[in-house]
Structures are given as structure tokens and as C-alpha cells.
N, C-alpha and C positions, 0 to 999 in steps of 0.2 A: 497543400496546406497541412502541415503539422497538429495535429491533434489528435487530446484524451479524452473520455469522457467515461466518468464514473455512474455504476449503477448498483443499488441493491441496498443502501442504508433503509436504514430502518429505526422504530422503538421496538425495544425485544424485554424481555423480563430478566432481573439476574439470574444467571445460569444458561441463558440461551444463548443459541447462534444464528449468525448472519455470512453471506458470502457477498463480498463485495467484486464488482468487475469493474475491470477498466477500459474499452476498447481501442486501437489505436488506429487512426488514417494518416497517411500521407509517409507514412515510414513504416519498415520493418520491424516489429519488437524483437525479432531472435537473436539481434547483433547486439541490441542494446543491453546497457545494467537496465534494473527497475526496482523501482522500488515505492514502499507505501509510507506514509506520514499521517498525522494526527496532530488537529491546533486544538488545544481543549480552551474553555473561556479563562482568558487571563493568564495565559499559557504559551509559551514559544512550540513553533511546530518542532514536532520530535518524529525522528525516526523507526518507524515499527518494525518494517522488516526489507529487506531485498535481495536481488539476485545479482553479487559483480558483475562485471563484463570483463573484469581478466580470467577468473578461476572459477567463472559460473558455480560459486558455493552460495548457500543460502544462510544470511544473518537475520537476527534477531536482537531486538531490546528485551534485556532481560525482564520486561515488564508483561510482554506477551509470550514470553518462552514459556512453550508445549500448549500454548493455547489456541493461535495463530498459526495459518499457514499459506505461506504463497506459493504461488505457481503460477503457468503460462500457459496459454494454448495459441504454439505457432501457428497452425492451418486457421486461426480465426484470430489473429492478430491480437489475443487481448491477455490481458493478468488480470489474477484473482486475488484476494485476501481469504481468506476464510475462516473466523472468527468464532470460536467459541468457547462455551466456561465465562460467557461474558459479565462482567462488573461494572458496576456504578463509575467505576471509574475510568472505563473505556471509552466513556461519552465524551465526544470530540468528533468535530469533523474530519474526517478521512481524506486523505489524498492521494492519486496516483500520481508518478514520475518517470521519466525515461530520461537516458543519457550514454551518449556514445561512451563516456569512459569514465566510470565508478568503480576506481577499482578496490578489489578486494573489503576489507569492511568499512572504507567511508565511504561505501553505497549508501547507508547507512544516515550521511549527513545531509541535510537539506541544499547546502550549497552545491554540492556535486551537479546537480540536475539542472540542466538546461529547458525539460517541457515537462508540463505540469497540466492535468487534470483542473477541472471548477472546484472540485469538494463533493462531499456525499455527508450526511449529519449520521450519525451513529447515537442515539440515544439510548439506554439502559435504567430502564428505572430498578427500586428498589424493593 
């Protein structure tokens, strides 16, 4: 069985940081793209950050660029977000994703992805 599941949201203060995980079962994360999203209230989920699965480069929304960073860890099957310089306006719920073929930077779009994480809440007060 195919599954994500995300850990580590939090409320944080502005300026702070958080590292979000995602772990996966039932599949290999190293072949796949992954990638992270954010539904904020009244908001279309948008894309934060990912890894292709053609050219294994890493994108960003210029909304988290140099703030945000992702990464993997093969030998324990999960991806990270890692969040900081955080703003009021980062408050959204989180989501991991994985997907045999995101290539290049519409890793990036929500459609690309076939499995999807529950959500993780990320709030940021002021």
C-alpha cells in the first residue's frame, strides 16, 4: 500500500523555523520526482518546492527562494522541507507528493503527482 505521511508542522514565531518530513511506504522514494505544496485558507494548493525525476534538479517558488529547502534521505525513505525566515504568510497547510514522472520544473505543479501525503498545518504568527 502506497503511502505518505507528513510530520513536523508546527506554530513558530516570524522568523523561525520548522522542518517538515514526509515518510514513504509501499514504494521507493529515489526513483521518484517529489515534491512539497501549500493550500493556504481560500487559496489553490501551490507549489513550494521539488525534486524532478528527469534531471534530479531542485525548484522552487519564488515565494520560498533561499528560505526553504528540500531534500531526501534514501536509506530511510522520506523527504524533508525545511523551512526557515518564516512569515505570516507561510501559514498553509503543507503537503508531500511523489510521482514516477515530474519532469523537470512541473514538478512543481500539483497535477503532475499521483500520491499525496494527509497535510501537516504550518502556522506563523505575527
Amino acid at each position: 500500500q502506497v503511502q505518505l505521511v507528513e510530520s513536523g508542522g508546527g506554530l513558530v514565531q516570524t522568523g523561525g523555523s520548522l522542518r517538515l518530513s514526509c515518510a514513504a511506504s509501499g514504494f521507493t522514494l529515489d526513483s521518484y520526482a517529489i515534491g512539497w505544496f501549500r493550500r493556504a485558507p481560500g487559496k489553490a494548493r501551490e507549489g513550494v518546492s521539488c525534486i524532478s525525476s528527469s534531471d534530479g534538479n531542485t525548484y522552487y517558488s519564488d515565494s520560498v527562494k533561499g528560505r526553504f529547502t528540500i531534500s531526501r534521505d534514501n536509506a530511510k525513505n522520506t523527504m524533508y522541507l525545511q523551512l526557515t525566515d518564516l512569515k505570516p504568510e507561510d501559514t498553509a497547510v503543507y503537503f508531500c507528493a511523489a510521482d514516477k514522472r515530474a519532469y523537470r520544473s512541473l514538478c512543481l505543479k500539483p497535477y503532475e503527482y499521483d500520491y499525496w501525503g494527509q497535510g501537516t498545518q504550518v502556522t506563523v504568527s505575527s
